[in-house]
DSSP file (Angstrom, degrees, kcal/mol; ACC not computed):
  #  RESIDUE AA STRUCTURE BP1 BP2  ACC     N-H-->O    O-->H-N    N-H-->O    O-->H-N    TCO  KAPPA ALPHA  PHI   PSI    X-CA   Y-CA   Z-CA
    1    1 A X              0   0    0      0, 0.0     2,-0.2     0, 0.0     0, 0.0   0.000 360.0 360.0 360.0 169.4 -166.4  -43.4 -144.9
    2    2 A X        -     0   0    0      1,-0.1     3,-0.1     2,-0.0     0, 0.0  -0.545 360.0 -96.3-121.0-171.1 -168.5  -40.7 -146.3
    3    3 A X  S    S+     0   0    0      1,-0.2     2,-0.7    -2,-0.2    -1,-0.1   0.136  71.2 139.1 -89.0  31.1 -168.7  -37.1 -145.6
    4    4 A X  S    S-     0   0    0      1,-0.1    -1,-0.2     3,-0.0    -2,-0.0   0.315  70.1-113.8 -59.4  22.7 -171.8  -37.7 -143.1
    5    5 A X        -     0   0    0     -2,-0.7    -1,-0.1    -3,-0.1    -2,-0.1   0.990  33.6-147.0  58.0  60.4 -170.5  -35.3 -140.7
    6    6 A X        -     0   0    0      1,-0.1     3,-0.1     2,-0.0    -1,-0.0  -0.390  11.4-127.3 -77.5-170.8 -169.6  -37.4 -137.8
    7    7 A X  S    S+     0   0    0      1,-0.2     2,-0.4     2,-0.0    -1,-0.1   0.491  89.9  44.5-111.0 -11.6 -170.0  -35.8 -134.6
    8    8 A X  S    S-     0   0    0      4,-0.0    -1,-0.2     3,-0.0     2,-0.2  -0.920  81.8-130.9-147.7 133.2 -166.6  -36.3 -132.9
    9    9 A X    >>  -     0   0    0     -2,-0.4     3,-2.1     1,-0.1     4,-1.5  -0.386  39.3 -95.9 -92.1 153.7 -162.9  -35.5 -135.2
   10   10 A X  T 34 S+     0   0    0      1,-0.3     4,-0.4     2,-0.2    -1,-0.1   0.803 125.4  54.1 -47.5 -36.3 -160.1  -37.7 -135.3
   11   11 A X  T >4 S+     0   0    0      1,-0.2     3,-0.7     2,-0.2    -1,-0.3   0.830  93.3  57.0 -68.5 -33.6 -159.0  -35.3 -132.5
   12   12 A X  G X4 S+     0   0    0     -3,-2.1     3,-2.1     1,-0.2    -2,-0.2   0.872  97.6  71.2 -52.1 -52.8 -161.3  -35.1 -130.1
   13   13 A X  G 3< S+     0   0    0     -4,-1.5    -1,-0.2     1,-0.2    -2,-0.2   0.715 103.8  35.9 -48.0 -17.8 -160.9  -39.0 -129.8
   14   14 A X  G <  S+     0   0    0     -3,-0.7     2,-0.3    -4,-0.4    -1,-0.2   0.220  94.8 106.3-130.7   1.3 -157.4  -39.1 -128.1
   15   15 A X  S <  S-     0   0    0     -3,-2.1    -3,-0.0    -4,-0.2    -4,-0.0  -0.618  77.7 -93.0 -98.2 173.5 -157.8  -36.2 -126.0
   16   16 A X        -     0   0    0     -2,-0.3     2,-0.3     1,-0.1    -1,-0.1  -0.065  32.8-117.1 -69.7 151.5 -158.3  -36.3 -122.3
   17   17 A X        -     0   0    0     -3,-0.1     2,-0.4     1,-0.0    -1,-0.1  -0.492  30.9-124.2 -84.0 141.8 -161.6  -36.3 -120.6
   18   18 A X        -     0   0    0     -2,-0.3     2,-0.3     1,-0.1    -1,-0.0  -0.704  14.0-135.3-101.6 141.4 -162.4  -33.2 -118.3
   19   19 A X        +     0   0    0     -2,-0.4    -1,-0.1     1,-0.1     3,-0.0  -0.444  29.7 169.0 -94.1 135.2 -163.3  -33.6 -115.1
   20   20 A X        +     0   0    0     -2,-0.3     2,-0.2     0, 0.0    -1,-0.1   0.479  56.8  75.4-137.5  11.0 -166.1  -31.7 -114.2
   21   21 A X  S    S-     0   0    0      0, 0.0    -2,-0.1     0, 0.0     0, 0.0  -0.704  81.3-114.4-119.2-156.4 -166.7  -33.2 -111.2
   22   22 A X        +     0   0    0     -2,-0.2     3,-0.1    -3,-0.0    -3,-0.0  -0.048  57.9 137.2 -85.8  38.5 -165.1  -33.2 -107.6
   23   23 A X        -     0   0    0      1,-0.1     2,-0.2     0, 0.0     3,-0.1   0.104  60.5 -86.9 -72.1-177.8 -163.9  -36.6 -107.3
   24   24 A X        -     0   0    0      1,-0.3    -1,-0.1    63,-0.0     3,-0.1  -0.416  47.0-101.7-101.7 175.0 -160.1  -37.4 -105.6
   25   25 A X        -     0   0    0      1,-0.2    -1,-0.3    -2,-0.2    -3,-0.0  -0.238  58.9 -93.6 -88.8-175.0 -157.6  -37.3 -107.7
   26   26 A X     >  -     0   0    0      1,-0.1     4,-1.7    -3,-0.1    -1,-0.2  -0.204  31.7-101.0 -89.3-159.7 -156.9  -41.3 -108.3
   27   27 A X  T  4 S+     0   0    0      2,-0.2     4,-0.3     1,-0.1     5,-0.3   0.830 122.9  48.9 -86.8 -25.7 -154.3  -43.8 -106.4
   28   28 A X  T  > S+     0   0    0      2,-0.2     4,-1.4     1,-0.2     3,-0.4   0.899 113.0  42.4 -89.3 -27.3 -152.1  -43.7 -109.0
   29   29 A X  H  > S+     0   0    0      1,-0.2     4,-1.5     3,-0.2     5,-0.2   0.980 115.7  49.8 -51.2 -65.1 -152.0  -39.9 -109.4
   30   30 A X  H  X S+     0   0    0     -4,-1.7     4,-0.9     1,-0.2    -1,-0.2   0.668 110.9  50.4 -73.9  18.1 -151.9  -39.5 -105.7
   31   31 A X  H  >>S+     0   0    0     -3,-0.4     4,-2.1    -4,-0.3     5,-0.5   0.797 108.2  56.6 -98.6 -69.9 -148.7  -42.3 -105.4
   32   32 A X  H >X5S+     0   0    0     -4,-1.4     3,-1.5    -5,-0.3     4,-1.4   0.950 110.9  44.7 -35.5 -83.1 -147.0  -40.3 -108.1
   33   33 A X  H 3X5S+     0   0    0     -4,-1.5     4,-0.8    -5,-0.2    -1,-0.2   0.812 113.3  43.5   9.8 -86.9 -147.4  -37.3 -105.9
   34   34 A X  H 3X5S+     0   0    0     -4,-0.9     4,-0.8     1,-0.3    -2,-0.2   0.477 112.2  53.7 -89.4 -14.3 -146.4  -38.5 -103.1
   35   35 A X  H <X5S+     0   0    0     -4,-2.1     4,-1.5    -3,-1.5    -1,-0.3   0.523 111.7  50.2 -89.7 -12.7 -143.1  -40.6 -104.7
   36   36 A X  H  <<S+     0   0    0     -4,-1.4     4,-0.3    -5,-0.5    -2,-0.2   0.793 107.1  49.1-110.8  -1.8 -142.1  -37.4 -106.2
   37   37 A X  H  X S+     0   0    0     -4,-0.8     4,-2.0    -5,-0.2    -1,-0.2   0.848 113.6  54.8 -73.7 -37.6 -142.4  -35.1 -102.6
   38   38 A X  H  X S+     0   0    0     -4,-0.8     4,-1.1     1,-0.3    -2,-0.2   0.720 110.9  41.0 -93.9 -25.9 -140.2  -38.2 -101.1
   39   39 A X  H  X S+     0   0    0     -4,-1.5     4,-2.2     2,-0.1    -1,-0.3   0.666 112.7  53.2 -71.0 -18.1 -137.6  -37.8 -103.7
   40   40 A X  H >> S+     0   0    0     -4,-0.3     4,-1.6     2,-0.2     3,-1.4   0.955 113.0  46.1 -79.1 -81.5 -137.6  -33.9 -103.5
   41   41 A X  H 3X S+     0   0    0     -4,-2.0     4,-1.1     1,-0.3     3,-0.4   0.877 119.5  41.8 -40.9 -74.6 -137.1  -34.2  -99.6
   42   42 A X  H 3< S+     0   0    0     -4,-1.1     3,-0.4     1,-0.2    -1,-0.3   0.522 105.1  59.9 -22.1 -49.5 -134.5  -36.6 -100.3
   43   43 A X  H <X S+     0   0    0     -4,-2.2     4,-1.2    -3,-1.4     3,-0.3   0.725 101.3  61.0 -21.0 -66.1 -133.0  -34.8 -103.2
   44   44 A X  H  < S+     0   0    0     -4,-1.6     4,-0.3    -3,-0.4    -2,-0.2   0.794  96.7  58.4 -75.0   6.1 -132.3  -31.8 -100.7
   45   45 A X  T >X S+     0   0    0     -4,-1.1     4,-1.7    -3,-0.4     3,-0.6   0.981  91.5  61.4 -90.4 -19.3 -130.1  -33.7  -98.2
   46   46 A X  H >> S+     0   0    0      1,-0.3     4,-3.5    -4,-0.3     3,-1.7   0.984 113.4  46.3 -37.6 -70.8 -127.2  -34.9 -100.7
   47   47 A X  H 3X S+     0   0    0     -4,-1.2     4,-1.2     1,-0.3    -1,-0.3   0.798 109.8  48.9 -60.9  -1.6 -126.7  -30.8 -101.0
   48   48 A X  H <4 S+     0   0    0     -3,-0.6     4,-0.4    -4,-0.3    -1,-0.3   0.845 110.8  50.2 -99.8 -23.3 -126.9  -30.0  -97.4
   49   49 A X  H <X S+     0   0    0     -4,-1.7     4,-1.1    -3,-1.7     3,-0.3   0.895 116.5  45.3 -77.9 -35.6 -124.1  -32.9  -96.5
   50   50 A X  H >X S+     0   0    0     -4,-3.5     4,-2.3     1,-0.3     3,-1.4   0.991 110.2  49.4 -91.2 -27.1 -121.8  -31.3  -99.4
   51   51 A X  H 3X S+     0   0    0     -4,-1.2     4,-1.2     1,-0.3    -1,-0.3   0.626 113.1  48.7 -74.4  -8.8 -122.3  -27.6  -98.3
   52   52 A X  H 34 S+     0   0    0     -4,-0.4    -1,-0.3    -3,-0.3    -2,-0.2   0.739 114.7  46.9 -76.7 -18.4 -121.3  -29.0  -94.6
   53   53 A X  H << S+     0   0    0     -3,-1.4     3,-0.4    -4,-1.1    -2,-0.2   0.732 114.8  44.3 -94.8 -48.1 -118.4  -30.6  -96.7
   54   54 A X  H  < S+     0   0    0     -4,-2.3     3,-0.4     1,-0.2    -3,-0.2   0.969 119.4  45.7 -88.3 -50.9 -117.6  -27.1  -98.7
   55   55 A X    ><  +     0   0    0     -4,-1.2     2,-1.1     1,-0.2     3,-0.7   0.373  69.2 126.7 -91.7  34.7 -117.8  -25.1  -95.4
   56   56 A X  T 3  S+     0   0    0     -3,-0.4     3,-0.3     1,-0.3    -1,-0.2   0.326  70.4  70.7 -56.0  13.8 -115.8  -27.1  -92.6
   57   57 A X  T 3  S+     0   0    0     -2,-1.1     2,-2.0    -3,-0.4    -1,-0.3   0.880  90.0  56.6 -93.2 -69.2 -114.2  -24.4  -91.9
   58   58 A X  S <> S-     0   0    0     -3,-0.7     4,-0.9     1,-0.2    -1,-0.3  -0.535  72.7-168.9 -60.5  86.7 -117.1  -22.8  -90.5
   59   59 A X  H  > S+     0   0    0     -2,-2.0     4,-1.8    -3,-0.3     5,-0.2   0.675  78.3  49.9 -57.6 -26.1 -117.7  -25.2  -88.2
   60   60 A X  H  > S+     0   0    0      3,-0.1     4,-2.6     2,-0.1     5,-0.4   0.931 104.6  59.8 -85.7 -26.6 -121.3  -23.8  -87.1
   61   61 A X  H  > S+     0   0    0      2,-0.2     4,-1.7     1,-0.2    -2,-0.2   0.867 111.0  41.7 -22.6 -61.7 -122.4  -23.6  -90.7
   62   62 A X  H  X S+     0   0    0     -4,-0.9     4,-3.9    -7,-0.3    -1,-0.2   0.835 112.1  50.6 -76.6 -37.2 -121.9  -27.2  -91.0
   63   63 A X  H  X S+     0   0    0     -4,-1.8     4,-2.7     2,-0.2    -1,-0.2   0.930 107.9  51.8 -36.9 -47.9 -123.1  -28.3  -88.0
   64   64 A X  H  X S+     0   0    0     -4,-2.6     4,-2.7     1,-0.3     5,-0.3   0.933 116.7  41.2 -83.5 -43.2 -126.0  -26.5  -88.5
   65   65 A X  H  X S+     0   0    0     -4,-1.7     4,-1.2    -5,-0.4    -1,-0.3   0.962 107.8  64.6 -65.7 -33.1 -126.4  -28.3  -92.2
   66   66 A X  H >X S+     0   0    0     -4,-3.9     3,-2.4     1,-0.2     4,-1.4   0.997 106.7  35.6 -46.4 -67.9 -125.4  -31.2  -90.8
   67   67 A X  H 3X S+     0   0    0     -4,-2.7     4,-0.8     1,-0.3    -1,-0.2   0.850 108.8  60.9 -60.4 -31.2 -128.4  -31.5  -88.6
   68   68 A X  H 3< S+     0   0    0     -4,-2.7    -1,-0.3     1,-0.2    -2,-0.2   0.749 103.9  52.2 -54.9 -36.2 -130.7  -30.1  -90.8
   69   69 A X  H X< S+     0   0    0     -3,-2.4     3,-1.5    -4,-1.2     4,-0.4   0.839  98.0  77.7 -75.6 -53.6 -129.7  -33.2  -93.2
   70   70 A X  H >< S+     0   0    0     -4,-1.4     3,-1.0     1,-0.3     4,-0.4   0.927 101.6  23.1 -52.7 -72.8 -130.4  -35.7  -90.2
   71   71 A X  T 3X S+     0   0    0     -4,-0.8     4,-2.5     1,-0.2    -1,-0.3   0.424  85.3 104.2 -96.9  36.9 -133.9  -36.0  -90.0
   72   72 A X  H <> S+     0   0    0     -3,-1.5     4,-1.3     2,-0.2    -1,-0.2   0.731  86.3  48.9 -71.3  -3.5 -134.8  -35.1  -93.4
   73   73 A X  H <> S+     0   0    0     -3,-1.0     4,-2.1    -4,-0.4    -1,-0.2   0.815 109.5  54.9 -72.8 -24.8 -135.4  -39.3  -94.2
   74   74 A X  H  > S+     0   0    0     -4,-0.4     4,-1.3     1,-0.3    -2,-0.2   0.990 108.8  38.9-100.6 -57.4 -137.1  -39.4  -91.6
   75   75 A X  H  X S+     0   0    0     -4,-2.5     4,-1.3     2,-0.2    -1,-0.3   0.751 106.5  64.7 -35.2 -32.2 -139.4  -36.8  -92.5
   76   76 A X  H  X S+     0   0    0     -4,-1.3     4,-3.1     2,-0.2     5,-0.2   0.908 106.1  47.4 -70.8 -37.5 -139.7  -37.8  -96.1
   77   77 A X  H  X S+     0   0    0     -4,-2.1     4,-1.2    -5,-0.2    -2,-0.2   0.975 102.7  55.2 -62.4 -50.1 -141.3  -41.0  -95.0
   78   78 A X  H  X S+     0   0    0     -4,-1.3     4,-0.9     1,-0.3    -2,-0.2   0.743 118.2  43.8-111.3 -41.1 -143.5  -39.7  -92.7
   79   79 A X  H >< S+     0   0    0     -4,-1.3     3,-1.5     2,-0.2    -1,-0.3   0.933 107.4  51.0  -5.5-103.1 -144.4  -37.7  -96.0
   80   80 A X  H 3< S+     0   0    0     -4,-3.1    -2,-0.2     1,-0.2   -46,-0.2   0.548 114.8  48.1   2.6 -51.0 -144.5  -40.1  -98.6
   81   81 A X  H 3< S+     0   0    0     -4,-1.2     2,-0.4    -5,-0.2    -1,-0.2   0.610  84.7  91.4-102.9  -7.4 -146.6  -42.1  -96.5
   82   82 A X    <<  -     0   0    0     -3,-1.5     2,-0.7    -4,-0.9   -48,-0.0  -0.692  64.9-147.5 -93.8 138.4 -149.4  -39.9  -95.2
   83   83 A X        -     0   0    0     -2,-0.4     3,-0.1     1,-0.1    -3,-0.1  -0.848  27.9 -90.7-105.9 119.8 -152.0  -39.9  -97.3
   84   84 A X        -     0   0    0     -2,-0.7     3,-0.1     1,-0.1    -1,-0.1   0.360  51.7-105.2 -38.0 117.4 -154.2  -37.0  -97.8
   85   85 A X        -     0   0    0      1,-0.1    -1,-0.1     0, 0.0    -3,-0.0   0.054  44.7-102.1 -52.7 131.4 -157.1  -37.1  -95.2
   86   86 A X        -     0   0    0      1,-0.1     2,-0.2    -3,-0.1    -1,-0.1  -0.133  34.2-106.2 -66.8 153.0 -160.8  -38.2  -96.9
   87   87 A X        -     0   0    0     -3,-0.1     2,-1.0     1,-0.1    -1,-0.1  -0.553  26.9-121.4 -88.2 164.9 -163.1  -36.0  -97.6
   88   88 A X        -     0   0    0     -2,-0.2     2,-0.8     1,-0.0    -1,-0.1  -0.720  24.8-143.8 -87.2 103.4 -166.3  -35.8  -95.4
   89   89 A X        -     0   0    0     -2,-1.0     2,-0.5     2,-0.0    -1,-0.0  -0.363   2.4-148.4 -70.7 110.0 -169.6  -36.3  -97.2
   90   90 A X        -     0   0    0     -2,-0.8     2,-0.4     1,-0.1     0, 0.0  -0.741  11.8-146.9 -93.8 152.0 -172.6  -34.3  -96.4
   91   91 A X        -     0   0    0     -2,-0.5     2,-0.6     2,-0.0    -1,-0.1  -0.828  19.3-118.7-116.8 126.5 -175.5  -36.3  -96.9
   92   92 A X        -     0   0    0     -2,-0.4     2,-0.5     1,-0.0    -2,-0.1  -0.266  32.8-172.3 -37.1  15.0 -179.0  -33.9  -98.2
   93   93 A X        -     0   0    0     -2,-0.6     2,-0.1     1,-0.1    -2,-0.0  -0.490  27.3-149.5-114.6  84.7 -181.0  -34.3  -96.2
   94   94 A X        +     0   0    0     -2,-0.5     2,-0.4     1,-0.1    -1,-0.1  -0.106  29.3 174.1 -58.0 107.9 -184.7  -33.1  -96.5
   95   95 A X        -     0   0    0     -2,-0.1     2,-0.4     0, 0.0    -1,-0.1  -0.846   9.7-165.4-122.4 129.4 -186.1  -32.2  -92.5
   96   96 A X        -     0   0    0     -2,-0.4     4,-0.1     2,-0.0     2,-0.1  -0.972  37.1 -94.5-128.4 155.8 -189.5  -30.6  -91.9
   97   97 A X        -     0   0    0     -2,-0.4     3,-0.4     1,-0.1     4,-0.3  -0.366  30.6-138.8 -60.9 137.5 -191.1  -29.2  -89.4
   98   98 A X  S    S+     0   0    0      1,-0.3     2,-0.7     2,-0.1     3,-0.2   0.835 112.3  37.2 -72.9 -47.7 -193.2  -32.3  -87.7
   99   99 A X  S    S+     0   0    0      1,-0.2    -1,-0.3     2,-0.1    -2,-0.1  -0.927  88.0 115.8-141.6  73.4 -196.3  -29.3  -87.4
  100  100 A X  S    S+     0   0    0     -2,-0.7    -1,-0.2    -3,-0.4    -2,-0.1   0.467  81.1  26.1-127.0 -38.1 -195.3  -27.7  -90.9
  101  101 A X  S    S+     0   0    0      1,-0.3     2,-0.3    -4,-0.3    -2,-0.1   0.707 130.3  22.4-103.0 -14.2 -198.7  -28.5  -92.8
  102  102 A X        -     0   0    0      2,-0.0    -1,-0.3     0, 0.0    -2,-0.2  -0.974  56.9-165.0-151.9 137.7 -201.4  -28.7  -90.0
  103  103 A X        +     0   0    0     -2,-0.3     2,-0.2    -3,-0.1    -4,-0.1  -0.429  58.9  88.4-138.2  76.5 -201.2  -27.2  -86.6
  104  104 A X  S    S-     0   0    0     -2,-0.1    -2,-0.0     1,-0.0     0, 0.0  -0.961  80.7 -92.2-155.7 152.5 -203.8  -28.9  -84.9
  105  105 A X        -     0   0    0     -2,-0.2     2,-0.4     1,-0.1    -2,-0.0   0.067  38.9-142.8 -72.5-162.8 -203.9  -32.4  -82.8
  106  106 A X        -     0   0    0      0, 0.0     2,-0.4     0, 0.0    -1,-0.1  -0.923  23.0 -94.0-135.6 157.3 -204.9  -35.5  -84.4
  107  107 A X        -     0   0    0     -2,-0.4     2,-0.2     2,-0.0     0, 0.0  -0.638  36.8-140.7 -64.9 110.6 -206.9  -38.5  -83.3
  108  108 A X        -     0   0    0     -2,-0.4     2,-0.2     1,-0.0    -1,-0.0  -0.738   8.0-152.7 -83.8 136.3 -204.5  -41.5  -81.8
  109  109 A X        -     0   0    0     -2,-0.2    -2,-0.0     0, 0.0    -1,-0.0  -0.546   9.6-142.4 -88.0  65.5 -205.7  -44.8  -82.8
  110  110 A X        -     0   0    0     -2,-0.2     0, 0.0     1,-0.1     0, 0.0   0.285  12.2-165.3-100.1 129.9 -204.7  -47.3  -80.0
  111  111 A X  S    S+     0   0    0      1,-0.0    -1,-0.1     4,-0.0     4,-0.1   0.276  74.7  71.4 -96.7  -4.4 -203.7  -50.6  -82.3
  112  112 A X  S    S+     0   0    0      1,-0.1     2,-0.4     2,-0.1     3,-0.1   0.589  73.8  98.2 -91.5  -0.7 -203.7  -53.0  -79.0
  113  113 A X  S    S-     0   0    0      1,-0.1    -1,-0.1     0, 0.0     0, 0.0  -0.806  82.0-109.1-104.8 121.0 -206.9  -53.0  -78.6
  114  114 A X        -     0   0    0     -2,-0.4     2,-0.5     1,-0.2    -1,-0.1   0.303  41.1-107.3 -35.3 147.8 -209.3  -55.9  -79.9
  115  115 A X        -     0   0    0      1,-0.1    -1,-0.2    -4,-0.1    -4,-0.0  -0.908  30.8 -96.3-113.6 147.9 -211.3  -55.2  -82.6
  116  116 A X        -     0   0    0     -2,-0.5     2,-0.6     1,-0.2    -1,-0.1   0.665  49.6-107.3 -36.2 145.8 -215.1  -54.7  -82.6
  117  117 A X              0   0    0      1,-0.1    -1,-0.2    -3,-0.1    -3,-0.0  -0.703 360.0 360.0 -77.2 131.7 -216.8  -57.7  -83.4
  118  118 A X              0   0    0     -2,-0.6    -1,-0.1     0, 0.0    -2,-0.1   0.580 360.0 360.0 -93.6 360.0 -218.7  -58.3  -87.0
């Protein structure tokens, strides 16, 4: 190839494209998301059953981890699965005043009525 200047460098080609508008993120972006809150919820009850486990001594301590532990599945689904609410689209809409360019009446033409003979 020759030194014609091209217009976009061997770098340019492989990088990502920027979003410039406001679009939702996509389904696999927001899945991704939403798999990696449902392991993070998840993720904290393993430590809350062994720090009920490391304090049994203090029996409200653990209790109190204990429950705490209990309905985090049950929250993580509930999680996991909601998906972020759509957005509402306002539609443009150009409205004029009905009496905006003339403000005087106008002549009705009655269309039911035969017309004149030729």
């Amino acid at each position: 190839m020759g030194n014609g200047g091209e217009a976009v460098n061997e770098h340019d080609k492989h990088a990502d494209p920027v979003l410039i508008t406001e679009a939702a993120p996509s389904f696999d972006d927001e899945m991704a998301q939403r798999k990696r809150k449902y392991v993070i919820m998840m993720g904290l009850r393993v430590p809350c059953l062994v720090l009920a486990g490391v304090f049994y001594h203090t029996w409200w301590l653990a209790l109190a981890l204990i429950l705490l532990s209990v309905p985090l599945p049950w929250i993580a689904v509930l999680i996991a699965n909601d998906r972020p609410p759509r957005k509402s689209e306002r539609v443009s809409k150009y409205r004029r005043d009905a009496r905006a360019i003339e403000n005087r009446a106008h002549r009705v033409i009655d269309s039911s009525e035969n017309p004149p003979d030729r």
